[in-house]
C-alpha positions, 0 to 999 in steps of 0.5 A, spaced: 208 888 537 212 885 544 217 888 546 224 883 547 229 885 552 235 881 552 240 881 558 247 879 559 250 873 554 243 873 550 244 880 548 251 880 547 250 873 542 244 876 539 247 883 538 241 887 542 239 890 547 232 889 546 227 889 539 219 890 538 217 883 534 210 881 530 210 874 532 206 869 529 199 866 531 203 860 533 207 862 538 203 862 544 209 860 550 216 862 552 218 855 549 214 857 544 217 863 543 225 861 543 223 855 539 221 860 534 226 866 535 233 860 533 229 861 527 231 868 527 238 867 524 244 865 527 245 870 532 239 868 535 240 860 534 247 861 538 244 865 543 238 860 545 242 853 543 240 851 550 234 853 551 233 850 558 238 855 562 234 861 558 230 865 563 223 868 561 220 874 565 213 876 561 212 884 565 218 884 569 215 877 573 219 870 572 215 865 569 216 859 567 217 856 559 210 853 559 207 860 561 202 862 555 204 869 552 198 872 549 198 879 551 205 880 553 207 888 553 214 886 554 218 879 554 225 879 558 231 873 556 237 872 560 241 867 562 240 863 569 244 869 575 249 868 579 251 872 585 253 872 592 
């Protein structure tokens, strides 16, 4: 089982915070992991239909899309900050 945790706009679409989720085999990177998730339901195609602004933190560290997930603990999704 992987931890998700979703933030902002992501967790208000997908409607939680956070879930713990088996992901098959084939899920071996952030890309792979959005890709998969759309197929989730509609609030999670919603949430995730622009997949290139989706930031990934693998244990609480930005990574990139392509960064191998194997043996996450915890996965975080948000969308891209903003502040000043």
């Amino acid at each position: 089982m992987t931890k998700l945790v979703y933030f902002a706009w992501v967790r208000e679409r997908i409607g939680k915070g956070e879930e713990e989720i088996d992901l098959p085999a084939s899920v071996k990177t952030g890309s792979d992991l959005l890709r998969h998730l759309k197929t989730l339901g509609d609030d999670y195609a919603h949430a995730l239909e622009h997949e290139n602004v989706i930031r990934i933190a693998i244990n609480q560290e930005h990574v990139e899309h392509d960064e191998p997930i194997v043996g996450a603990r915890e996965i975080a999704l948000f969308p891209p900050m903003t502040g000043g």
